[in-house]
C-alpha positions as CSV (number, residue, x, y, z in Angstrom):
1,X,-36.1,-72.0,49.2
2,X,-32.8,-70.8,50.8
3,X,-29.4,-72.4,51.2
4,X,-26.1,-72.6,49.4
5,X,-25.7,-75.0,46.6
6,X,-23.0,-76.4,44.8
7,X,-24.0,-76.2,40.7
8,X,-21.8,-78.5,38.5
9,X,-20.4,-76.2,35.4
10,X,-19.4,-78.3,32.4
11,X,-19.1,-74.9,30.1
12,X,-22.5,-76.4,28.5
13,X,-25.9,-75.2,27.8
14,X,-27.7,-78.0,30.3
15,X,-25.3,-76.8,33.1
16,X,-25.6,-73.2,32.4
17,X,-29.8,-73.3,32.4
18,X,-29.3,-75.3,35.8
19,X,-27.8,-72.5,37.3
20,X,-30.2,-70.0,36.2
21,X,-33.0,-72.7,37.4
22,X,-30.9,-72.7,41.1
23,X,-30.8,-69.1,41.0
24,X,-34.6,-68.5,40.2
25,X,-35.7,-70.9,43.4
26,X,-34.0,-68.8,45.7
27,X,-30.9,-70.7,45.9
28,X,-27.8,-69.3,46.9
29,X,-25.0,-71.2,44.2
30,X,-21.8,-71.5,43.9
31,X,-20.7,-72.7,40.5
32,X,-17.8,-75.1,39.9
33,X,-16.2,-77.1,37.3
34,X,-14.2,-80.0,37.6
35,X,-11.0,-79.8,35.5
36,X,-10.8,-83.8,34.9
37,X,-8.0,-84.1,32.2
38,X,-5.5,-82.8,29.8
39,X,-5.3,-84.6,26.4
40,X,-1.7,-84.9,25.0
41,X,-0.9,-82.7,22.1
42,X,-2.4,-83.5,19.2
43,X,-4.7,-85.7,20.2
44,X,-8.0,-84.9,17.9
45,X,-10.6,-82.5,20.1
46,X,-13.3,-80.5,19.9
47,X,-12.9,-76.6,21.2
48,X,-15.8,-77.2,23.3
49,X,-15.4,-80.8,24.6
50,X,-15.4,-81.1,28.7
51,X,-12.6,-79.4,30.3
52,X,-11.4,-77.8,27.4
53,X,-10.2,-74.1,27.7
54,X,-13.3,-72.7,26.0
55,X,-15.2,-74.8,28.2
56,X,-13.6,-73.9,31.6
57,X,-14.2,-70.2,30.1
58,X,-17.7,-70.7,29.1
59,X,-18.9,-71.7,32.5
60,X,-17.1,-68.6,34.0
61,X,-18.9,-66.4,31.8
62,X,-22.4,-67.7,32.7
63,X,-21.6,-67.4,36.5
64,X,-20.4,-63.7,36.1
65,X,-23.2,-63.1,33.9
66,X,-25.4,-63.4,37.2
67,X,-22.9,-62.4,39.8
68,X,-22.0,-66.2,41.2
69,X,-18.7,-67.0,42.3
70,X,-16.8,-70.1,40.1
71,X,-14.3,-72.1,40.8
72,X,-12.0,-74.3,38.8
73,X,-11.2,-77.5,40.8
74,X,-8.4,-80.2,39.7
75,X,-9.8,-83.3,40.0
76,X,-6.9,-84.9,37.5
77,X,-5.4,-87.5,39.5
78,X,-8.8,-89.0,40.7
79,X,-10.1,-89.1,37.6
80,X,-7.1,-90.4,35.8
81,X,-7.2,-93.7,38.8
82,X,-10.7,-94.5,38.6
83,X,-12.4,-93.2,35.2
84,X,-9.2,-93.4,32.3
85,X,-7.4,-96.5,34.1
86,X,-10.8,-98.3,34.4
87,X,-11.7,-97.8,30.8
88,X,-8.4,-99.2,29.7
89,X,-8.4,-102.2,31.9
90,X,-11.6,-102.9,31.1
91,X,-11.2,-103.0,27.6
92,X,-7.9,-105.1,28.1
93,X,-10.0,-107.4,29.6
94,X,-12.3,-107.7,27.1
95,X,-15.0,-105.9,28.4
96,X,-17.5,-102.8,27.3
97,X,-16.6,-100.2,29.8
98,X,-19.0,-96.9,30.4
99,X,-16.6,-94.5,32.2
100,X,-19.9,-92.0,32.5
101,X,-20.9,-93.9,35.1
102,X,-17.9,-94.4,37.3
103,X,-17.2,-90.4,37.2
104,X,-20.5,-90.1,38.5
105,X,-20.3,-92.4,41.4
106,X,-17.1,-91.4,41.9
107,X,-16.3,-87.7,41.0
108,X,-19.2,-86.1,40.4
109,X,-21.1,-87.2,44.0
110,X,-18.4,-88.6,45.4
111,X,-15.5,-85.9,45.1
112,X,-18.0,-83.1,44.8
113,X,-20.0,-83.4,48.1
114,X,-16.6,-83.5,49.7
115,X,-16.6,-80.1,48.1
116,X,-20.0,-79.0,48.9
117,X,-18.9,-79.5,52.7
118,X,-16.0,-77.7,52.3
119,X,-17.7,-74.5,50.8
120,X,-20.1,-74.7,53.4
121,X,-22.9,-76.1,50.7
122,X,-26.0,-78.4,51.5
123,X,-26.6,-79.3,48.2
124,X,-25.0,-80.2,44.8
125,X,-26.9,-79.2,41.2
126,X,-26.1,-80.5,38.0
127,X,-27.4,-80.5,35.0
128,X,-28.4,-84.1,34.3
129,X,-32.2,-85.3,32.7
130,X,-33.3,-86.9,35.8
131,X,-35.7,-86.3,38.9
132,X,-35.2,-86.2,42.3
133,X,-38.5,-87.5,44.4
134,X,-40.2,-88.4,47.4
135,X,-41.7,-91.5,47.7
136,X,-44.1,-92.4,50.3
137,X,-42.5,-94.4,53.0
138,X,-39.2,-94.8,51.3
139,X,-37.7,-91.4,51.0
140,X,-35.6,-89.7,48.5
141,X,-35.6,-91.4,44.9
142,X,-34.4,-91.0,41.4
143,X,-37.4,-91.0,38.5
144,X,-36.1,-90.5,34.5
145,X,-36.3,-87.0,33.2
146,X,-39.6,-85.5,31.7
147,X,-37.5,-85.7,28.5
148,X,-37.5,-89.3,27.4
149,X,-35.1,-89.0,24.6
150,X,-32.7,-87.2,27.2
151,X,-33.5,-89.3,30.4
152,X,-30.0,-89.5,31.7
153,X,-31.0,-91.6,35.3
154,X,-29.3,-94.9,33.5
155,X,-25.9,-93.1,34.5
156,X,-26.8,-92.4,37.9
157,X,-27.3,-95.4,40.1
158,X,-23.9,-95.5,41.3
159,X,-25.2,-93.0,43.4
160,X,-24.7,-93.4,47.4
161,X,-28.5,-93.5,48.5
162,X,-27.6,-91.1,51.7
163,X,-26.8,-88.6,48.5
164,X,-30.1,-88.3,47.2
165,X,-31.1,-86.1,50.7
166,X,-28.6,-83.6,49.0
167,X,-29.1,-83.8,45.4
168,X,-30.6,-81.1,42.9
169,X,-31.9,-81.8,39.2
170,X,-33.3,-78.6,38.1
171,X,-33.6,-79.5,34.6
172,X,-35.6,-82.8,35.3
173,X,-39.3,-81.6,34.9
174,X,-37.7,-80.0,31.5
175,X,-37.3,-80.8,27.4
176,X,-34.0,-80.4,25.8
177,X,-35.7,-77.9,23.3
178,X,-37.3,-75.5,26.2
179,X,-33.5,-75.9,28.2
180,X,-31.9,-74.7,24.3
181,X,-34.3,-72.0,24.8
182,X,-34.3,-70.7,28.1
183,X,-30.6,-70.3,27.4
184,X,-31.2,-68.3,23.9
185,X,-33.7,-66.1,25.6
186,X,-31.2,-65.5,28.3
187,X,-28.2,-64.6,25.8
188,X,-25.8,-67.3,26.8
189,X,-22.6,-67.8,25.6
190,X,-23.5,-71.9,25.6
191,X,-27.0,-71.5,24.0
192,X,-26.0,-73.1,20.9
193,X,-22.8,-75.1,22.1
194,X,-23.5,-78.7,20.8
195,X,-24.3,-81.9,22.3
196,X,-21.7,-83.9,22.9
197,X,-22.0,-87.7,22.4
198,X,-18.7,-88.8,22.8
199,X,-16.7,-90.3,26.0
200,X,-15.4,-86.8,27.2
201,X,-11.6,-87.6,27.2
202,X,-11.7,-89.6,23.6
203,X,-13.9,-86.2,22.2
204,X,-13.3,-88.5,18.4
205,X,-14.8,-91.8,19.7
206,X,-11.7,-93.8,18.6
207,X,-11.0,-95.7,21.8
208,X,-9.0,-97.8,20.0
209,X,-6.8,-95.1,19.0
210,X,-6.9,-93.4,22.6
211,X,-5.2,-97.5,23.3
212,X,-2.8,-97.0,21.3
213,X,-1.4,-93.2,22.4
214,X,-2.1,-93.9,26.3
215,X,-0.7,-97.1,26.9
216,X,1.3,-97.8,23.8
217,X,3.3,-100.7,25.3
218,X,0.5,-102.4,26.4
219,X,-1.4,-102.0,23.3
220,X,2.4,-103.0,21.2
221,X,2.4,-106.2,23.4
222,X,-0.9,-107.3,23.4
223,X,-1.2,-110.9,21.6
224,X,-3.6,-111.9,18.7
225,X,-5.4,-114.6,18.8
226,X,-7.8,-116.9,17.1
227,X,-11.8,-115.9,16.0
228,X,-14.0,-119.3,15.6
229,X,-17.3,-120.1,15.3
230,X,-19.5,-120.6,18.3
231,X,-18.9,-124.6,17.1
232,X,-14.9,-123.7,18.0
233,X,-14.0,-124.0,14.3
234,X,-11.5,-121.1,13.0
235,X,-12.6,-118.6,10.9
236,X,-9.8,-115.8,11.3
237,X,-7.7,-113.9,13.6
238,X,-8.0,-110.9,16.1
239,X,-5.5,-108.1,16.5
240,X,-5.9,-108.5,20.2
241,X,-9.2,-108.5,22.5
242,X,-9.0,-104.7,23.6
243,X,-9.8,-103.8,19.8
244,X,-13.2,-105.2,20.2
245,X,-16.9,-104.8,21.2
246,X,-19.6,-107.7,21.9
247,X,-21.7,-106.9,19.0
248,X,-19.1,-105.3,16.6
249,X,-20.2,-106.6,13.1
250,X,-17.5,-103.8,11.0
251,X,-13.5,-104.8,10.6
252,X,-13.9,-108.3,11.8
253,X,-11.9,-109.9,8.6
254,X,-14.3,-112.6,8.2
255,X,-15.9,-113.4,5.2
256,X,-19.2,-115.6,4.8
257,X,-22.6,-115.6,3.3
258,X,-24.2,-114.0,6.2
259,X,-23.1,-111.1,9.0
260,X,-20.6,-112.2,11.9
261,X,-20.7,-110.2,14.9
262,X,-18.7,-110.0,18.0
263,X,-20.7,-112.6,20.1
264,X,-18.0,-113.6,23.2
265,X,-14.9,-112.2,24.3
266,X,-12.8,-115.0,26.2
267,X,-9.6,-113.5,27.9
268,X,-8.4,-116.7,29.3
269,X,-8.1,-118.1,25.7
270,X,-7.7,-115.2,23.9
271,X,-10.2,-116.2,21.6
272,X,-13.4,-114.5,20.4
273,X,-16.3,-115.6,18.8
274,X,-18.6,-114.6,16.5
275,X,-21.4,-115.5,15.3
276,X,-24.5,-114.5,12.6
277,X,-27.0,-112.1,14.2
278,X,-29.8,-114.3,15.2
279,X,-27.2,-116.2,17.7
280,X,-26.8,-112.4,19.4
281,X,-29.9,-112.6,21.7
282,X,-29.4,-114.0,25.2
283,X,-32.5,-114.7,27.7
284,X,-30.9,-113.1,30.3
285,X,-27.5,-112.0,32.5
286,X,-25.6,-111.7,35.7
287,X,-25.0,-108.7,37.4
288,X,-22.4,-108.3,40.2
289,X,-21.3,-104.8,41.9
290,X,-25.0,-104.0,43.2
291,X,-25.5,-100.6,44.1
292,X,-29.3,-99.9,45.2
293,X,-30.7,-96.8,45.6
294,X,-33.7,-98.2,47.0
295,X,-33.8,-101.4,49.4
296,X,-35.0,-104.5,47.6
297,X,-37.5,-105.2,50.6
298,X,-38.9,-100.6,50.0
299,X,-39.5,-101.5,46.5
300,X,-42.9,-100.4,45.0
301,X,-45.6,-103.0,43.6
302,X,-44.9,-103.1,40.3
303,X,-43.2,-104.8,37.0
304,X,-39.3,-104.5,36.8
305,X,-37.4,-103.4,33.8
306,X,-33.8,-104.0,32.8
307,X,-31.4,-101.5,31.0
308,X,-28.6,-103.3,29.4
309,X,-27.3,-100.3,27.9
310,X,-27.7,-96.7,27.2
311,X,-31.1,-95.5,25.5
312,X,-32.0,-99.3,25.6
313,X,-35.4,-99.2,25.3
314,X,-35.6,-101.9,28.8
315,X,-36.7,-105.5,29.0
316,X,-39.3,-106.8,31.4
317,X,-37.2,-109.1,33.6
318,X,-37.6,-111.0,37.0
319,X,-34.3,-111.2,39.0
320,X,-32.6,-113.8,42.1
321,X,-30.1,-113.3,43.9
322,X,-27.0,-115.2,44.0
323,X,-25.1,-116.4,47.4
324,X,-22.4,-114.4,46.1
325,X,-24.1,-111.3,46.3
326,X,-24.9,-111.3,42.7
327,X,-27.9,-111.4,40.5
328,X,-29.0,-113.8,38.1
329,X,-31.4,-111.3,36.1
330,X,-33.9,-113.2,33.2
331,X,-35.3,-111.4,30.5
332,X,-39.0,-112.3,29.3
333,X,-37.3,-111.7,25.5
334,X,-33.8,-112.7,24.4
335,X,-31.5,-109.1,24.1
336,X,-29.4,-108.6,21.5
337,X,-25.4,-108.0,22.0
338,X,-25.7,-108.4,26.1
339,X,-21.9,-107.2,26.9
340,X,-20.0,-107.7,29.6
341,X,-19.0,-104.5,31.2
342,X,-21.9,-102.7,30.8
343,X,-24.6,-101.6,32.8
344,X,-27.7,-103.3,34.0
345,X,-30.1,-100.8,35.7
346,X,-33.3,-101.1,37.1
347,X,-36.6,-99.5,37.1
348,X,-40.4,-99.9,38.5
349,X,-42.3,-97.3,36.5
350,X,-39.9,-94.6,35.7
351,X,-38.5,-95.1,39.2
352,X,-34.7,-95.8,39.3
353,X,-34.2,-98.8,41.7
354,X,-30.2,-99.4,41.5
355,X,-28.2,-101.1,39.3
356,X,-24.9,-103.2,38.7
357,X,-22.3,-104.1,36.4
358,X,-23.0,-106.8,33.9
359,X,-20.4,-109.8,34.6
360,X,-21.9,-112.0,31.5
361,X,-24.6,-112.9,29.3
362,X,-26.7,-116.0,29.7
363,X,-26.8,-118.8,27.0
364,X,-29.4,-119.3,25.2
365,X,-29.9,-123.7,24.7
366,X,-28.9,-123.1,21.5
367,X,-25.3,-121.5,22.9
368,X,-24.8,-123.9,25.4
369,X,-20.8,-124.2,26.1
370,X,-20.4,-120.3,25.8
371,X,-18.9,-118.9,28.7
372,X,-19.6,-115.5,27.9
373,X,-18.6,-114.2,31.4
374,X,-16.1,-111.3,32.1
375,X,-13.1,-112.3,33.4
């Protein structure tokens, strides 16, 4: 295989081994990293968290290590509009935001194929747990990774199908462990860089802290409100609906005999509700903001599953389609903590069909008069 390709650095050891990968297929790479954003000082950090110095650094060294030209690119503003800004107004909103998605869709393919054609590049690499396949009479498709416990396709079906055609996952067919050790027999400087599990720009996972700091007069003005019972009673008050999660059980401030947990979040009233856990599972959802990566009327024969979340384990589920271009998606199991905000995603198999952004659970009988629906 020939041709140049555009390999995503991140200063990591799953980017770095995807660029040896490139470079071992014959590929001709050019490796670049996106610098996405600049915390304010003293906001906690990790040395090594995305676009960091160290990280920036890092992915330099592995591309001079094997003679490959890097670039630093300032994609800043971009990200700031349609990755920070979204997570903030989501959670304003009430809702359960996952920004890894919307860089993907919208950086990652979306600002670096604009790249790709600038330098000239067919493709673009990165380092994600995911396959790219061809599927008889469809085309391109996405499978999940060889790596279950790593499968990473949940944050790709944002995707633009026509991208697929010029899409590279070199560590798909690949275990985390054998990726750890490529990269230790190679001598990396990322070998033993940790995971990270945190949302890139908040490297401490306190988004309610990263409120506060970023927006501080929205976060000062922001009203409380009442917490009731899903019978309407009061049972307590809320420091304002950003400051929580469907499904949060900790810091609630309500006492009883049995767990509460975060079961609505209703910005009209400015009320939330919660509830004990066995009133957490819903039969099913609406999903609005489709994107599919493969037509409904290509899709394979087969059983479809619904992600609701990350590392979800996915629910059997039949879906119909709304007049508003929505889906009303039902679960053959109630789900626990279905939050608006979140992802829905949808396989045959391990085959990634598309997904969509969850706009609200659906009541169980037993909830009946919850309008658990993002606003």
């Amino acid at each position: 295989m020939s041709g140049r390709v555009l390999v995503a650095m991140s200063g990591g050891v799953d980017s770095s081994v995807a660029l040896l990968k490139i470079i071992e297929e014959g590929y001709d790479p050019i490796g670049v990293t996106m610098k996405l954003w600049d915390s304010p000082e003293g906001t906690p950090s990790t040395d090594s968290y995305c676009c960091s110095v160290e990280a920036i650094n890092n992915a330099k060294l592995v591309c001079e290590k094997y003679d490959v030209p890097h670039y630093t690119l300032d994609f800043q503003d971009d990200f700031q509009k349609n990755v920070v800004d979204y997570l903030v107004d989501q959670y304003f909103s009430g809702n359960t935001p996952n920004p890894c998605i919307q860089c993907n869709t919208h950086l990652r393919w979306g600002g670096l194929i604009q790249q790709a054609d600038d330098l000239n590049a067919k493709w673009i690499a990165t380092g994600h747990y995911a396959r790219i396949d061809e599927l008889k009479g469809v085309g391109k498709v996405i499978r999940k990774g060889l790596d279950e416990k790593k499968d990473q396709s949940y944050v790709l079906w944002g995707i633009g199908e026509d991208l697929l055609e010029r899409t590279l996952f070199p560590l798909g067919n690949l275990r985390k462990e054998e990726v750890r050790e490529i990269a230790r027999k190679e001598g990396l400087v990322t070998a033993e860089i940790a995971e990270s599990q945190e949302i890139c720009f908040i490297p401490d996972a306190n988004y309610r802290r990263f409120l506060k700091e970023y927006v501080p007069d929205r976060a000062d003005a922001e009203e409380k409100g009442a917490m009731v019972s899903p019978d309407g009673e009061v049972v307590g008050e809320h420091q304002g609906i950003s400051q929580y999660t469907i499904g949060q059980r900790r810091k609630l401030g309500v006492t009883g005999p049995v767990s509460s947990y975060v079961q609505q979040i209703n910005q009209e009233t400015n009320t939330i509700t919660v509830a004990p856990r066995e009133k957490m599972y819903f039969p099913g959802c609406q999903v609005h903001q489709l994107n599919w990566l493969i037509p409904p009327e290509e899709w394979p024969t087969g059983i479809i599953y619904t992600h609701i979340r990350y590392n979800h384990d996915g629910v059997e589920s039949k879906m119909e389609y709304r007049e508003n271009g929505s889906v009303s998606v039902k679960f053959k199991s109630p789900q626990f903590a279905v939050a608006p905000g979140q992802s829905a995603v949808f396989y045959i198999d391990d085959i990634l069909l598309g997904g969509g952004i969850i706009a609200g659970a659906e009541p169980s009988p037993e909830q009946n008069g919850l309008d658990n629906h993002s606003q």
